[in-house]
N, C-alpha and C positions, 0 to 999 in steps of 0.2 A: 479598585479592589474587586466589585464587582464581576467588573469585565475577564477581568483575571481569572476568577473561580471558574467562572463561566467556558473559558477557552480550555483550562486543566480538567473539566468534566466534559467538554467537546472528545477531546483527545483522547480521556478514559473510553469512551463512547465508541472512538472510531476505532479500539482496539477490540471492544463487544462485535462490534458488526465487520471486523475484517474476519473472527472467527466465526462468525454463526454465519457468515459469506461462505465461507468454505464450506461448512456442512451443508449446506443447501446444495451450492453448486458441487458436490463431492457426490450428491444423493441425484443430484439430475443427472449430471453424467453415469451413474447405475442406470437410472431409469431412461435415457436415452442409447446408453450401449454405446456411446462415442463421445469421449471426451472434448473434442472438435466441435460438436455439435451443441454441448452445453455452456463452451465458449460464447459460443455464437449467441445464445438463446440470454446469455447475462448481461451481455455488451449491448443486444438487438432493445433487452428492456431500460435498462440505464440511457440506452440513445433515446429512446422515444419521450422517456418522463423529463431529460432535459430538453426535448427537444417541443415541448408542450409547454414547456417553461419558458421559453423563448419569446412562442408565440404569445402566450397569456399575457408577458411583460413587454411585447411587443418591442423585441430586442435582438432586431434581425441577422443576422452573419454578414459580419464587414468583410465579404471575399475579397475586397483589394487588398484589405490592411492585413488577412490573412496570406495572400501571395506575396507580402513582404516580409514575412518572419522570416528570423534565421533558422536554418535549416535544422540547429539541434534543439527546437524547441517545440516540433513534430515529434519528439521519442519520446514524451509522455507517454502519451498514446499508447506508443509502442511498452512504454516500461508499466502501463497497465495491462495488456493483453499478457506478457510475460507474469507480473503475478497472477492473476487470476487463471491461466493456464497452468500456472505449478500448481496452486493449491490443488488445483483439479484433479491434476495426475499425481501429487505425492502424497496426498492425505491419508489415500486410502494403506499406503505403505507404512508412514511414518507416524502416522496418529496426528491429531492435533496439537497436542502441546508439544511435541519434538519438532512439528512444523513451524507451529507460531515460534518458539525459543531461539529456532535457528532461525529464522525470516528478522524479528528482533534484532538478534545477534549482530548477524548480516545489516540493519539498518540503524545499530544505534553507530557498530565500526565505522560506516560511510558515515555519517554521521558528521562524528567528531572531526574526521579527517577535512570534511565539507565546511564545517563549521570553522575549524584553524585557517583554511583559507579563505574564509568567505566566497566559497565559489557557490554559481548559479545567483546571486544577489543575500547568501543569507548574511546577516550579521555577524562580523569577525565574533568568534569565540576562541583563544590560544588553548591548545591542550593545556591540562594541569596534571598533576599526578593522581587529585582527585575524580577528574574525568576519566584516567586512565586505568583507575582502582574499580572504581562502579563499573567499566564496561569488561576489565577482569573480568566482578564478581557476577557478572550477566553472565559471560562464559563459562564460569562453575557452575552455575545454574542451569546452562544447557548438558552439562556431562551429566548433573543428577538427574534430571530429566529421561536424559537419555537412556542410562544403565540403573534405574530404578526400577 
């Protein structure tokens, strides 16, 4: 039960620090004048503190076993630099919470879709009408959001 609490306040958590990510990097990119540049400067510190992490655990990069991944398993990567590149550029348009509601929106939908199939390795989940009611009421939530 424990573990459990524990993972449901991880996740709270990492909803804290996806928004206070964005103001930061919203406020560097002001303070640099180039959105591109504060990409850079987010990615450049996340690399170096895992990559300190590494060394300390002394847990080197398996470059073989890395040139045998399959190929869709490099768009992580990719599908981080994409969000933290929109936060970058739509904050400043859309505000925060119109950002986060539709960012949400947009990932509980894949989601569920993700989850009915089990794709990527998650755990089959079958839609329910249930599932499909909460991510509605998420979409109402972003129209109040919106025209509030």
């Amino acid at each position: 039960m424990f573990s459990y609490v524990l993972f449901v306040v991880m996740a709270l958590l990492t909803g804290v620090v996806i928004a206070v990510q964005t103001g930061i990097n919203s406020q560097l990119r002001e303070f640099l004048a180039s959105p591109l540049q504060a990409v850079f400067v987010s990615f450049m510190v996340g690399t170096a503190v895992v990559a300190l992490a590494l060394v300390a655990k002394r847990d080197p990069p398996p470059l073989a076993k890395w040139a045998s991944m399959p190929w869709w398993m490099w768009l992580g990567g990719l599908c981080g630099l994409f969000i933290v590149s929109t936060n970058i550029i739509v904050v400043p348009r859309l505000g925060a919470a119109l950002l986060t509601s539709l960012a949400i929106a947009g990932q509980l939908t894949t989601a569920l879709v993700l989850d009915h199939y089990g794709a990527f390795g998650f755990p089959v989940h079958q839609l329910s009408l249930a599932r499909v009611a909460g991510a509605v009421l998420l979409l109402a939530g972003v129209v109040l959001i919106r025209y509030n």
